[in-house]
BAFI-3210 file (N, C-alpha, C; in Angstrom, 3 decimals, decimal comma, padded with zeros to 6 digits):
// residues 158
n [1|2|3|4|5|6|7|8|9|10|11|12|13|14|15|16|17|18|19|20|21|22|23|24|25|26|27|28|29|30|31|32|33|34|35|36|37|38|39|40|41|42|43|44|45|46|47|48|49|50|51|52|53|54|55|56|57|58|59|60|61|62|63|64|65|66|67|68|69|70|71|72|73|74|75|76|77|78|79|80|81|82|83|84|85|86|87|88|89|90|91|92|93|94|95|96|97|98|99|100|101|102|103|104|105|106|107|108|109|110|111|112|113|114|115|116|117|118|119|120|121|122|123|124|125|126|127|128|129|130|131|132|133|134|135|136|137|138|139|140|141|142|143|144|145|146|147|148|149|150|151|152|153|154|155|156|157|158]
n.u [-001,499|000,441|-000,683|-000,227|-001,514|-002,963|-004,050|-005,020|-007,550|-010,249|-012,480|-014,723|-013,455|-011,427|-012,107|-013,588|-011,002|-009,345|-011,387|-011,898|-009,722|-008,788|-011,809|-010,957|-008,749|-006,319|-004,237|-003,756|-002,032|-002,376|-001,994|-001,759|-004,529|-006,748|-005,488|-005,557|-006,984|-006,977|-005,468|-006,919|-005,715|-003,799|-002,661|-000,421|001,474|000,765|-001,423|-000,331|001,263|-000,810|-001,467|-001,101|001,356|003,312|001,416|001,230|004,440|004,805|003,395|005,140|007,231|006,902|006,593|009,418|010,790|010,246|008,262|005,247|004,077|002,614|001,990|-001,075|-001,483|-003,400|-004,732|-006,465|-006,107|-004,293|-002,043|-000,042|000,156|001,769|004,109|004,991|005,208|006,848|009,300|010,794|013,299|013,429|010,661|007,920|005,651|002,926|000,182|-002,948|-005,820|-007,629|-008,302|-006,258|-004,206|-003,324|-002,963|-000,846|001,330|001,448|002,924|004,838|006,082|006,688|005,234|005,322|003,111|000,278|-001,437|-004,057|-007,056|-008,797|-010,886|-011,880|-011,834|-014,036|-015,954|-016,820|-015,229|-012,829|-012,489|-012,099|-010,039|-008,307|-008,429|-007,040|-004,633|-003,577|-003,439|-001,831|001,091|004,363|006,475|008,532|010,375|013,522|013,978|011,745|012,532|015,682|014,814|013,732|015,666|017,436|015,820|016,851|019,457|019,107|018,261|020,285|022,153|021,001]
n.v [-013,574|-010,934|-007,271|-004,424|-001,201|001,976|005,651|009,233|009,638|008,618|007,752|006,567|003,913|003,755|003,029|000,949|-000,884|-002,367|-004,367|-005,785|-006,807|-008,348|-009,877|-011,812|-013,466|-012,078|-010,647|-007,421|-004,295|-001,543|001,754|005,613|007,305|005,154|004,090|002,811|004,490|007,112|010,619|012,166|011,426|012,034|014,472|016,855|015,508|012,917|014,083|014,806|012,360|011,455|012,722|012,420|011,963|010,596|009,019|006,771|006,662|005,604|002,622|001,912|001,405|-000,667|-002,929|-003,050|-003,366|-006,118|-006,577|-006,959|-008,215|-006,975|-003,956|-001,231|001,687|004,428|007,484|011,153|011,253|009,327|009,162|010,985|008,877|007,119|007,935|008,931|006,316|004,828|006,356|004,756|002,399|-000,468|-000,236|-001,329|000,785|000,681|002,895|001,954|001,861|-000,155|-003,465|-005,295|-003,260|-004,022|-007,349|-006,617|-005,537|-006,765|-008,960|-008,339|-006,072|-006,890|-005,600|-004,443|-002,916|-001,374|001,148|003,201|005,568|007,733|008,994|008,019|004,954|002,506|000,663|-001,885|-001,932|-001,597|-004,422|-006,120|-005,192|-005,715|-008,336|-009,581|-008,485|-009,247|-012,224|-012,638|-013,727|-012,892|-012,704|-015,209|-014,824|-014,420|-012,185|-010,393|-010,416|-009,506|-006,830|-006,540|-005,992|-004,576|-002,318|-001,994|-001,755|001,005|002,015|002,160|003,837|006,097]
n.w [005,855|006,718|006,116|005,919|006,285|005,243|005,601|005,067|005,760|006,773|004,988|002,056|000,347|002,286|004,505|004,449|003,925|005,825|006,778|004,841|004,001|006,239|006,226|004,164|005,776|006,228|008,399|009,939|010,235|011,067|010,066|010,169|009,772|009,826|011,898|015,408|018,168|017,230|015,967|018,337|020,622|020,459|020,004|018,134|017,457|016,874|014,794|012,587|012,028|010,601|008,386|004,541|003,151|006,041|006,628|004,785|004,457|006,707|006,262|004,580|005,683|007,200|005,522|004,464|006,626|007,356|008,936|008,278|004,806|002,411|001,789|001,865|000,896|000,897|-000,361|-001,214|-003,867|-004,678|-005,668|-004,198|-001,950|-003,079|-004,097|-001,514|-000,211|-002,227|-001,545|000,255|000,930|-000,748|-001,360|-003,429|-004,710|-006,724|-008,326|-008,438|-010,454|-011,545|-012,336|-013,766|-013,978|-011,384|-011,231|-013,340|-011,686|-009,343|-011,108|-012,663|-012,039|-009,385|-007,439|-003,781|-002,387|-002,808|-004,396|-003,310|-005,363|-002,987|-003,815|-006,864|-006,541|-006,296|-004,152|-005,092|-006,993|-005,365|-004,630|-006,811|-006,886|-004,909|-004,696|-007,581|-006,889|-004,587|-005,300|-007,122|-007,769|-008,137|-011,176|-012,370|-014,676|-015,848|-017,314|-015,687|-013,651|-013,069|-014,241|-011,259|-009,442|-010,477|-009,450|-006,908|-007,357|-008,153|-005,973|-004,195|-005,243|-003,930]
ca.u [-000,469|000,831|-000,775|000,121|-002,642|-002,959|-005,150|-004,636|-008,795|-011,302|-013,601|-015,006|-012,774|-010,347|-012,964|-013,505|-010,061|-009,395|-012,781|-012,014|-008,564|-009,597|-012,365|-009,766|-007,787|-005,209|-003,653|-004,135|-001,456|-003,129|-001,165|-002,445|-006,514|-006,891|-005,080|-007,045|-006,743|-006,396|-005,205|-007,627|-005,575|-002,386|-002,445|-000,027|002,504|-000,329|-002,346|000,646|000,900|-002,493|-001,236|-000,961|003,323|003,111|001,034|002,032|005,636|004,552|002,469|005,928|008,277|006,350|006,462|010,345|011,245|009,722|006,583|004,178|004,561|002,276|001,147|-002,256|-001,899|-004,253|-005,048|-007,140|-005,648|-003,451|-000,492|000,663|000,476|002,624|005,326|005,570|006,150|008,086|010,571|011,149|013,886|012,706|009,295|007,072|004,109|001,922|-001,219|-003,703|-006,913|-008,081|-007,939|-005,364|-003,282|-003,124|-002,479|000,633|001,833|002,481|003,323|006,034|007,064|006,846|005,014|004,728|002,600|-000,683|-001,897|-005,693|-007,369|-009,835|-011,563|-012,089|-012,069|-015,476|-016,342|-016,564|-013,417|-011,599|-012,866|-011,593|-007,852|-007,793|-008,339|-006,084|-003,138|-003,018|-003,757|-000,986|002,401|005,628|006,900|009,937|011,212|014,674|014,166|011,101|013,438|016,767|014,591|013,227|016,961|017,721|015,373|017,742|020,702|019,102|018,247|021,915|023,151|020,713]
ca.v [-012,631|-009,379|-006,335|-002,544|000,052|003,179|006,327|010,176|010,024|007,508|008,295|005,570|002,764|003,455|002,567|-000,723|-001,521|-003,324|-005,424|-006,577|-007,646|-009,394|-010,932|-012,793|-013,919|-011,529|-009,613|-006,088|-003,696|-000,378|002,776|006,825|007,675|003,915|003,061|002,788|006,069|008,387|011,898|012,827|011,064|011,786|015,748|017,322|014,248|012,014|014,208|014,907|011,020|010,952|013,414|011,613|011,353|010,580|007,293|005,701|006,137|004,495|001,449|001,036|001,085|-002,005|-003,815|-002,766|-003,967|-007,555|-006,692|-007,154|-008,662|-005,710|-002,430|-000,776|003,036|005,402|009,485|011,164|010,613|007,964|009,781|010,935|007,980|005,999|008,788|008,385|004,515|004,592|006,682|003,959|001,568|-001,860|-000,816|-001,043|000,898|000,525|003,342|000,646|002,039|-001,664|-005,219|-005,633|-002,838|-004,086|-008,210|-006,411|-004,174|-007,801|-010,058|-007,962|-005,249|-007,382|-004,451|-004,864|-002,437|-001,097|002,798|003,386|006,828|007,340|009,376|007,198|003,608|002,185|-000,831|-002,876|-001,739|-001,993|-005,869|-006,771|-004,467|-006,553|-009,886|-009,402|-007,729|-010,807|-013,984|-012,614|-013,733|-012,348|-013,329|-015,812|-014,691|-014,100|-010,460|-009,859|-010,635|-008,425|-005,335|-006,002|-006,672|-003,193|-000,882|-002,257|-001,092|002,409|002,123|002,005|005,093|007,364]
ca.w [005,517|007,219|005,728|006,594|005,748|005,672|004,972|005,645|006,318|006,761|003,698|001,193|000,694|003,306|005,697|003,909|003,601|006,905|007,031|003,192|004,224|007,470|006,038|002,911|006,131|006,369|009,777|009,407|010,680|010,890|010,199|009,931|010,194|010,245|013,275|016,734|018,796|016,145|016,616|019,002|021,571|020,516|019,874|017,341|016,403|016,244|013,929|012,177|011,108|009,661|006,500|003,562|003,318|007,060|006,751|003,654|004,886|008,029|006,103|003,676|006,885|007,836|004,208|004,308|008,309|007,230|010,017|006,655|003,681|001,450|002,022|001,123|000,791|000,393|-000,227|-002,242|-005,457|-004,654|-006,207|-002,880|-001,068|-003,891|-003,988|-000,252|-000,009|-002,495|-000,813|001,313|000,564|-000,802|-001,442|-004,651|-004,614|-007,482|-008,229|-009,256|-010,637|-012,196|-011,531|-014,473|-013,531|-009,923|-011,892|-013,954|-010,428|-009,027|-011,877|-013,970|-011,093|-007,526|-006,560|-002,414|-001,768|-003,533|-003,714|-004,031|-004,853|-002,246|-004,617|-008,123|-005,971|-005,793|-003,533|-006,240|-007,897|-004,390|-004,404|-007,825|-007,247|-004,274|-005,417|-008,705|-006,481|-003,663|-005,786|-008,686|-007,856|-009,192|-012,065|-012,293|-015,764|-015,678|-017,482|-014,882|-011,846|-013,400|-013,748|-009,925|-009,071|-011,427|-009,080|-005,913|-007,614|-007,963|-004,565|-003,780|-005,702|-003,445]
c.u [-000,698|000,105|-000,703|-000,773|-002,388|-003,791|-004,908|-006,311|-009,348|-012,692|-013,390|-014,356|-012,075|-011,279|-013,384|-012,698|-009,971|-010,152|-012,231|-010,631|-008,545|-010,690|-011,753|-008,820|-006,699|-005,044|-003,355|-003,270|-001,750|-002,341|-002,504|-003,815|-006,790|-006,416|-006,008|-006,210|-006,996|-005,883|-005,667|-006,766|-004,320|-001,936|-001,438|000,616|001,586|-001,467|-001,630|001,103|000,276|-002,042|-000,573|000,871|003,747|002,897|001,095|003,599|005,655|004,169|003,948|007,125|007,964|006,568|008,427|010,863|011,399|008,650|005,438|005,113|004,482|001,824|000,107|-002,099|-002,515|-004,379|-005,741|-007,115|-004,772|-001,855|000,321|001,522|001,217|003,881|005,936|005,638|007,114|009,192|011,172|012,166|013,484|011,095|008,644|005,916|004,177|000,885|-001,743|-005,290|-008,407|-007,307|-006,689|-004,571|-002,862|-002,545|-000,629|001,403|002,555|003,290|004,500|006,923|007,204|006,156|004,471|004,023|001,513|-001,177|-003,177|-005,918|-008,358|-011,124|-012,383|-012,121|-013,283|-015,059|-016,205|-014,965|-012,566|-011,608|-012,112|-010,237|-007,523|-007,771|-007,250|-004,561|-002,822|-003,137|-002,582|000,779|003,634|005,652|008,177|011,045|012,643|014,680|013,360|012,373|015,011|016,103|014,064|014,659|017,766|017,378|016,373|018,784|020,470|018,704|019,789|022,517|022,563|022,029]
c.v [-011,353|-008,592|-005,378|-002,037|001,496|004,043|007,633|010,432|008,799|008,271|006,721|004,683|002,651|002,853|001,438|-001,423|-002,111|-004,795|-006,000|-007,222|-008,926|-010,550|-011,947|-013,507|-013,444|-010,394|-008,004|-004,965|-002,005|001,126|004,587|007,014|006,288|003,137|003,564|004,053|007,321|009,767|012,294|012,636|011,728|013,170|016,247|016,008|012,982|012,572|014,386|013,013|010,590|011,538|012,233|010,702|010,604|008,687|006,639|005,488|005,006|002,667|000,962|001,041|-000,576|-003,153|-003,867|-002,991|-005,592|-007,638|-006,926|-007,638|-007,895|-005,003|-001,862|000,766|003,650|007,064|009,404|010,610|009,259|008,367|010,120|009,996|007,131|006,644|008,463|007,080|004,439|005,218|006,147|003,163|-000,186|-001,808|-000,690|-000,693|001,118|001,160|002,104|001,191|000,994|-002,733|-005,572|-004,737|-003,533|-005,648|-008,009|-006,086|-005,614|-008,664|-009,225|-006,671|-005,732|-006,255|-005,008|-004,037|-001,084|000,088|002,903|005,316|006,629|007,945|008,976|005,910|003,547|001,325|-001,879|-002,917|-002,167|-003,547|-006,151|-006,186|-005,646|-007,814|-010,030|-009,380|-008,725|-011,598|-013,848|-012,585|-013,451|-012,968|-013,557|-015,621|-014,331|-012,353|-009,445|-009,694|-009,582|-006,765|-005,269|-005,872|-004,771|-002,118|-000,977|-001,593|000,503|003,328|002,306|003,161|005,941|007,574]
c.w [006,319|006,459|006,293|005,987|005,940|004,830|005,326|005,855|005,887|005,746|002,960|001,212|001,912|004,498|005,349|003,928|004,313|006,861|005,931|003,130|005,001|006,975|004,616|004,005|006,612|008,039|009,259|010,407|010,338|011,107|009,602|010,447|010,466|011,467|014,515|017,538|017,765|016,881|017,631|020,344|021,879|020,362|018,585|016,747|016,259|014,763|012,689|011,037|010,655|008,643|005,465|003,697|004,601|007,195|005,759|004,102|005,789|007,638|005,283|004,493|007,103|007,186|004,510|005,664|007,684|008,601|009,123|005,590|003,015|002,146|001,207|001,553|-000,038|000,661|-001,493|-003,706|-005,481|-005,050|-005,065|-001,762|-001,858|-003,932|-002,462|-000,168|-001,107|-002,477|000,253|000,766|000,520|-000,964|-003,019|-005,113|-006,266|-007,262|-008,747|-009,139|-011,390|-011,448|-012,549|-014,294|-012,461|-010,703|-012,355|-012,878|-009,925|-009,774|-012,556|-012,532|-009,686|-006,888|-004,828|-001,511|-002,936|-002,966|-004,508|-003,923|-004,164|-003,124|-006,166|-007,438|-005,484|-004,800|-004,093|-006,816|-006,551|-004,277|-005,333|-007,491|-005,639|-004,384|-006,335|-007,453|-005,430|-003,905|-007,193|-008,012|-008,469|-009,593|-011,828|-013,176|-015,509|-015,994|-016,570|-013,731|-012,381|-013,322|-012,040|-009,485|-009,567|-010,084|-007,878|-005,726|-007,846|-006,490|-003,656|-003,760|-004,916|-002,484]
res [x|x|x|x|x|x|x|x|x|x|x|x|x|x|x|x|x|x|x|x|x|x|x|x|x|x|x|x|x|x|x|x|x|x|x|x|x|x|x|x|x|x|x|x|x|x|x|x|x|x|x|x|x|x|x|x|x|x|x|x|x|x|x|x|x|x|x|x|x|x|x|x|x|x|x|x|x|x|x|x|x|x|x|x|x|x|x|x|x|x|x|x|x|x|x|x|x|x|x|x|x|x|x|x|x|x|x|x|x|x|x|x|x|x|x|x|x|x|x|x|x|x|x|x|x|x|x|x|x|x|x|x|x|x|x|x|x|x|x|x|x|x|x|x|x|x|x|x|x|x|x|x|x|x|x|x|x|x]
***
């Protein structure tokens, strides 16, 4: 599977995230502090796409093209980077501070794209939110699938 990443700094998990994708199998589409060059190369509009709103937009462009399937954003708190993807059209970020939050994020909301804090996410914890959040398939229920079908239509009225 496709994955989009992203990070507004390479600190603690975010610097795991890649390797822990890669090594499950998955293609790793690298957006913000995580992508190769970084700012240094790229001067103002490169450093400029490392800020938090910046590279989560970027990682839920990717989920929302069909270039990825999910997106992994990250910032400190995580709150940032979930506000920005989900100002994207078609995307569903999910904060996920557990393995059963991250379980419910896919199974009851389709969420397609997962927001870690970089700050409260262990190693451990990023292992179990990632396991849970790519082995938990949406749910087929008819009332699950009307409210994903629901956020579409509020996607409409913007």
């Amino acid at each position: 599977m496709r994955i989009a990443v992203s990070s507004d700094e390479r600190v603690g998990v975010a610097e795991r995230l890649p390797e822990q994708l890669r090594r499950r199998g998955h293609t790793v589409i690298a957006r913000g502090a995580l992508a190769d060059g970084e700012a240094a190369a790229g001067g103002e509009a490169a450093a400029r796409e490392q800020q938090w709103a910046y590279a989560s937009e970027a990682a839920a462009r990717e989920v929302a093209s069909g270039r990825a399937e999910l997106a992994v954003v990250c910032c400190w708190t995580g709150t940032g980077a979930a506000i920005a993807a989900n100002k994207v059209a078609g995307v569903r970020a999910a904060l996920c501070t557990d393995a059963q939050t991250a379980t419910g994020a896919r199974r009851w909301n389709d969420a397609n794209a997962l927001a870690l804090s970089l700050r409260s996410t262990s190693e451990a914890l990023l292992e179990e939110i990632l396991d849970a959040f790519l082995s938990t398939p949406a749910s087929t229920a008819p009332e699950d699938q009307a409210n994903i079908a629901h956020l579409s239509e509020i996607e409409a009225e913007r």
